[in-house]
N, C-alpha and C positions, 0 to 999 in steps of 0.2 A: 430784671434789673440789668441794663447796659453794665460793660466796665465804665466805660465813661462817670456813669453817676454813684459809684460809690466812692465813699470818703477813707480818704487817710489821715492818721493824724501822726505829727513828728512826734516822737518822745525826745529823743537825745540829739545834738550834734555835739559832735566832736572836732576839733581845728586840724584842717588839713585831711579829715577821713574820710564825712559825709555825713549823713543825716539815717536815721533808723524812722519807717513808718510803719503805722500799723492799722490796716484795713476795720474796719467799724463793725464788717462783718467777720473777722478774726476775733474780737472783743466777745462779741454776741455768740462766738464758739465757746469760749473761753466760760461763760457767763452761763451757758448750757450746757455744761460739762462739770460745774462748777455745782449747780442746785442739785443737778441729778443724784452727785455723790453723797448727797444726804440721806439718810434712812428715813423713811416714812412719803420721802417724793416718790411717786408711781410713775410719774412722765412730765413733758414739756406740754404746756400748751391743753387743749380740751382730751376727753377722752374720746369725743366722735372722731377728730381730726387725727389722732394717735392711730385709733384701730383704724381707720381708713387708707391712712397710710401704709400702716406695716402692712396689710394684705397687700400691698401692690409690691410689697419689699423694699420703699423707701423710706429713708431715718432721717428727719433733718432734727439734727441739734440745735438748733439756733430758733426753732418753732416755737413759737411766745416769747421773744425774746425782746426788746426796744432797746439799744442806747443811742443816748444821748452824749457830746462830748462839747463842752463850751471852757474855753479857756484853762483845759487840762484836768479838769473837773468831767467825770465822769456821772450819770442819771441813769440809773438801770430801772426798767419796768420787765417783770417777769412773770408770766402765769403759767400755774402749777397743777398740777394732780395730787393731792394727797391722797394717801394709803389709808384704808379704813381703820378706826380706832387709835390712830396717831391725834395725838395733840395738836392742832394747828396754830393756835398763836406759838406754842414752845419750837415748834417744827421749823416756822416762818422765821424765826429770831436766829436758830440755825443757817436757815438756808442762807438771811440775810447777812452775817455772818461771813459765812464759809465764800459767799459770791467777792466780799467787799475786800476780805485777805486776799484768794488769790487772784482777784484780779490788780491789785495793787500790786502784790509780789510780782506780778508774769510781766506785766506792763508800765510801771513806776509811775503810771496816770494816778490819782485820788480818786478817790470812789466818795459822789455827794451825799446819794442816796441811793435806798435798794427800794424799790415798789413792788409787795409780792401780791399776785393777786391769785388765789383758789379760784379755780373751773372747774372741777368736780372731787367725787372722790372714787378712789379704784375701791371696789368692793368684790377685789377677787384675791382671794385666800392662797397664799402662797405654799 
């Protein structure tokens, strides 16, 4: 993805200071950092696309991540790893949760909805 085509969106102006934006893929950081802090999330995204990654030594945060921004309304879609023998609905209510506070707190945007979706489960014993 060009810089060209990614989106910013204004949160605040201020009179006489300027304008604060915030890149979509800054959000989708925000958002990725956000589920992982949960206990029982094993990773972002599938667990092929994970281990395939980290063997080459690359980590993106933002892997399963979608937002959406229409009218300062924020639409999250996120797909997860859960951790073997964690609760997944109980887990998902967290994640959705924990995603919807701080991304509200960090960016003063609304949070519409959270969309989690399970891609596997880690079945490796810590």
């Amino acid at each position: 993805m060009d810089k060209e085509s990614k989106k910013n969106y204004g949160v605040t102006q201020q009179q006489g200071i300027g304008t604060v934006q915030i890149a979509d893929d800054v959000i989708a950081v925000i958002v990725g950092i956000a589920a992982t802090e949960v206990e029982g999330i094993a990773a972002l995204g599938d667990n092929i696309t994970n281990e395939l990654m980290s063997k080459v030594g690359i980590k993106n945060i933002n892997k399963g991540v979608k937002v959406a921004i229409n009218e300062g309304h924020v639409d999250v879609e996120v797909s997860l790893t859960v951790g073997y023998g964690y609760n997944i609905p109980a887990t998902c209510a967290k994640v959705q949760e924990k995603i919807k506070n701080t991304v509200e707190n960090m960016t003063g945007l609304k949070v519409k909805g959270v969309n989690v979706r399970i891609t596997g489960v880690d079945m490796q014993k810590d």
